[in-house]
N, C-alpha and C positions, 0 to 999 in steps of 0.2 A: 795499832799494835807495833811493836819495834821488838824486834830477836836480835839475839848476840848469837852469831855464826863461828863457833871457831873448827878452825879447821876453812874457812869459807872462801880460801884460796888454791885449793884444789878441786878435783876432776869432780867429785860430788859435790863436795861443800859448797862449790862458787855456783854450779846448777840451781841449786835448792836455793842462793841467793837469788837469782834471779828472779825462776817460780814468786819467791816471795816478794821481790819489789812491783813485778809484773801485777800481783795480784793485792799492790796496797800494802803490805807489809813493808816497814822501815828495816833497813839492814843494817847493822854495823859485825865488821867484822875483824875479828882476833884470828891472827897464821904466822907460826914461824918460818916459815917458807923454807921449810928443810923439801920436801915435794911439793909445797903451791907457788904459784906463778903471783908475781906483783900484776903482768897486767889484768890478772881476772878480776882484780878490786881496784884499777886505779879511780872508778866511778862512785865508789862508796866511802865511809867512813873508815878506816884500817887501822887497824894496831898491831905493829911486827914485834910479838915476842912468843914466848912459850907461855902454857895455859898452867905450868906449874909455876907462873912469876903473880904470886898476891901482888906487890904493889900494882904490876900491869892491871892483872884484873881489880882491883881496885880503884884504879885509875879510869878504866873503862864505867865503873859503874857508876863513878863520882858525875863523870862528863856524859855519863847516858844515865839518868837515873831512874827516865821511864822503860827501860829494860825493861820486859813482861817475860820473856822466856830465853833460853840458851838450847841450841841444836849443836852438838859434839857431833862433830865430826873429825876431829883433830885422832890422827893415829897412823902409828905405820902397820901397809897391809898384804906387802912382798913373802908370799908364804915361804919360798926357798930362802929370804933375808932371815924372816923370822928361826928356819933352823939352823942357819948360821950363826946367829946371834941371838938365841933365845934369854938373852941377860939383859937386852938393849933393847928387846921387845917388850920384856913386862916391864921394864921401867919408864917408859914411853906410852905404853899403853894403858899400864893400871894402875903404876905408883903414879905419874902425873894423874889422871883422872880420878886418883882421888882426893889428891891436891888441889886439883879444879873443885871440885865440886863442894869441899871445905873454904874456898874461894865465896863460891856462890853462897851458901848458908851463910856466912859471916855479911855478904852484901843483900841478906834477904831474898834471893833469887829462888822460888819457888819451885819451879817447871822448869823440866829438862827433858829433850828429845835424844836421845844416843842411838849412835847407828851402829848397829850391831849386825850382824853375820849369819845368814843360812848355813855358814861351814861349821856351827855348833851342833849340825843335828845329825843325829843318828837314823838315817832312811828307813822307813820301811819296806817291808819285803817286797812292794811294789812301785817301791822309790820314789814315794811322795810323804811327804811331812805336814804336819799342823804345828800350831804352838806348843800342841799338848807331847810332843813327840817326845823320844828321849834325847836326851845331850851326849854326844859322842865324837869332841874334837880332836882333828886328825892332825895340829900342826900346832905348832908355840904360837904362830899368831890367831889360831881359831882359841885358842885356850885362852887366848887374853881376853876374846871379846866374851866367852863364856864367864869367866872370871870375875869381869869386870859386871855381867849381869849379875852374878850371884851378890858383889859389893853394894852394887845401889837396891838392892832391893833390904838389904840389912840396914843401908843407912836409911831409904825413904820409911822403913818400919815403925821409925821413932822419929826422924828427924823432919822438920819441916820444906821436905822438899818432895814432889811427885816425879816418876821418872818414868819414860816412856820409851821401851828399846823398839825401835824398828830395823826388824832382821832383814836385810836386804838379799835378793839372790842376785844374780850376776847382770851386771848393769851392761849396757853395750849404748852408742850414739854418742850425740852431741845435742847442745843446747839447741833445738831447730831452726833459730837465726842465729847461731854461729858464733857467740859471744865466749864461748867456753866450751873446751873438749877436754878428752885423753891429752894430758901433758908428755906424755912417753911419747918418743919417736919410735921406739922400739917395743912394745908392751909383752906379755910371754903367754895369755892368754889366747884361745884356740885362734877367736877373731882377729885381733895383732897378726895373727900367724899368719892366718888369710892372706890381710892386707899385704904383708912383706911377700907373700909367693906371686899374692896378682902384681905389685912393682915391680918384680924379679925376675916376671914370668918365670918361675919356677915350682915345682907340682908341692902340694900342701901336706903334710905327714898329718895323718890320722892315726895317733898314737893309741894301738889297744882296740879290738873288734874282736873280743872274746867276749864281752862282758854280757849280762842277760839281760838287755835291751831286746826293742824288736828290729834294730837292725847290727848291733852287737858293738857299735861305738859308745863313748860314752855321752850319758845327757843331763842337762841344763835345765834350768827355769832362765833363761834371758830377757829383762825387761829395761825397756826404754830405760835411760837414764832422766830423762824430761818426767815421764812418769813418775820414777821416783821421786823427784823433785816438788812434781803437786800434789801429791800422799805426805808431804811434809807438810805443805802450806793448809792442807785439808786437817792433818793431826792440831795443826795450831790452833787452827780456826773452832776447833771442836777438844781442844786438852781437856777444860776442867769439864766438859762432861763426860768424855771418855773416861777420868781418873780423878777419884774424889779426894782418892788419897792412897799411899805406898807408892807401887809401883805393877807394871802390865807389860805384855810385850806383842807387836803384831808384824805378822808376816807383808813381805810385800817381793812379790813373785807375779810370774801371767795368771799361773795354777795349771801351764799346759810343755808340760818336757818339751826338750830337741835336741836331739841327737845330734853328735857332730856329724856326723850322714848328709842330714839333715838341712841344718846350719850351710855347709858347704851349698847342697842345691841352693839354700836362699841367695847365698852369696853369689854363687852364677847368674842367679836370675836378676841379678840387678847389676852386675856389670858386662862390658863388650867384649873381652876375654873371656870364654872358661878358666877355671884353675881344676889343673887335674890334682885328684884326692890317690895317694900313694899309703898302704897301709904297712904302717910297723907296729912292735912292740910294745907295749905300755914300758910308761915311762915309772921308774923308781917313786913311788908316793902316788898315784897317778889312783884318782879312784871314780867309779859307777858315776855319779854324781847323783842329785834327788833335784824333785820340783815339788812347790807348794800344792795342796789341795783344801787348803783351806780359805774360807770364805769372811773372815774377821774384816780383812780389810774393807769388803764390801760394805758387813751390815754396821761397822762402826766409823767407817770414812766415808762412804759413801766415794768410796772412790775403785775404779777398776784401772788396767792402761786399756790406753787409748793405739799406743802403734805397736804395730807390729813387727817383729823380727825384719823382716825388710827392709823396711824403713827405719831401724838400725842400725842395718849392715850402711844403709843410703847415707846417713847423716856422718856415721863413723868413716867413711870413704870420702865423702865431699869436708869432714874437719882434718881427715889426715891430707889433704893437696891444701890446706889453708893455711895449717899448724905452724910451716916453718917459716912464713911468712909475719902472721901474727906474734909467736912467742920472740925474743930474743935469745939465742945462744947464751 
């Protein structure tokens, strides 16, 4: 089997490459490197452009023609950028994607993975989600990746291509032998945040402990990022029985909250420092958060994760003392 990865130069995309050559899958990869790093691909096939240039993609299909499938992962996903710039969001997010994807149909590309977003869903009163949830996006870049489902599911309706969104919740680590992390030095995510107070030795704002949690910060589904990576390689391996045809979409989550409370203890227990937890105000946009409880992934991937938050926080701590060594400025 051989995948076109675009996107497959950044902080997911180049994982899921991995996962995939790791387990026999041929990678070639399409990145305009506006966010991905040259060295996560310098070991594979690369194409530096945008996923809106036909000739490019064209070009890739010519010179890969046994292409079997395409994993998008290509998009910007800075939620504060996104409302800054909500005009440069959906044009990067949806008008390109669907320019790709008129790409693909023209080169006969059937199967498509698209990674799509837990921030489209609308929590339940006990703050967990299924597929079947409601949609309820809270920023220009959740709306895109909402958007963007509601698109391929209008084209795979009729057109001959199957589409498969994988809603991801909040990724944390690094590749477990180290081959690719977080490109951010500085990331704005709670964990980031961590990491910069234990550097700093400086105590960590827990933004918000009103919320109705059980311990009143806000919580998470947090899953390996490796993991997600072999829930892709598993979707591959298993597309056309999964989806005979249109389009589906499946969670991929632990299905077990954490509280930034929480989160914090995990984060002590695996470094020589404490960092003390200082609590403020919720922050402007700042909300409850949801975790998955649904079991799709299980009985249609056969796939669960494997690490745990911990071991996580361990990987994302041993790639940030690597990071500025490995990346070039």
């Amino acid at each position: 089997m051989k995948v076109l990865i675009a996107g497959g130069a950044g902080y997911i995309g180049s994982t899921v490459a991995s996962a995939c050559s790791d387990a026999g899958i041929d990678v070639v990869v399409l990145d305009s490197l506006v966010t991905g790093r040259r060295e996560f691909v310098a070991d594979r096939p690369f194409y530096e452009g945008d996923i809106a240039d036909g000739a490019l993609v064209d070009r890739v299909f010519h010179e890969h023609p046994d292409i079997d499938a395409v994993v998008h992962c290509a998009a910007l996903i800075v939620v504060p950028d996104s409302v800054a710039d909500p005009v440069g969001y959906y044009r990067a997010n949806v008008t390109k994607s669907l320019d790709f994807t008129e790409h693909l149909l023209r080169n006969g590309c059937g199967r498509m993975l698209f990674s799509s977003s837990a921030s489209i869903y609308r929590a339940e009163p006990d703050l967990t989600v299924t597929e079947d949830s409601g949609l309820d996006p809270q920023s220009p870049y959740a709306r895109t990746k909402a958007v963007c489902e509601g698109m391929f599911s209008d084209i795979a309706a009729t057109r001959p291509i199957r589409i498969l969104s994988l809603r991801y919740f909040n990724p944390i680590g690094a590749d477990p032998r180290m081959r690719t992390g977080l490109q951010l030095r500085r990331p704005s995510h709670a964990l980031g945040k961590m990491i910069e107070a234990y550097e700093e030795k400086a105590p960590f704002r827990i933004t918000g402990t009103d919320y109705a949690t059980r311990d009143g910060s806000g919580i998470r589904d947090y899953v390996h990022v490796w993991d997600l990576a072999t829930a892709h390689v598993a979707a591959l391996r298993r597309f056309d029985t999964l989806l005979e045809r249109g389009s589906t979409s499946i969670n991929l989550g632990t299905g077990t909250g954490t509280t930034v409370r929480e989160l914090l203890d995990a984060f002590n227990s695996v470094v020589a420092e404490p960092v003390e937890g200082v609590e403020v105000p919720r922050r402007p946009g700042d909300v409850v958060g949801a975790y998955t409880r649904s079991d799709r992934a299980r009985k249609l991937l056969d796939w669960e994760p494997r690490h745990s938050v911990a071991e996580g926080i361990r990987h994302s701590l041993e790639w940030a003392a690597l990071r500025d060594k490995l990346l070039t400025p």
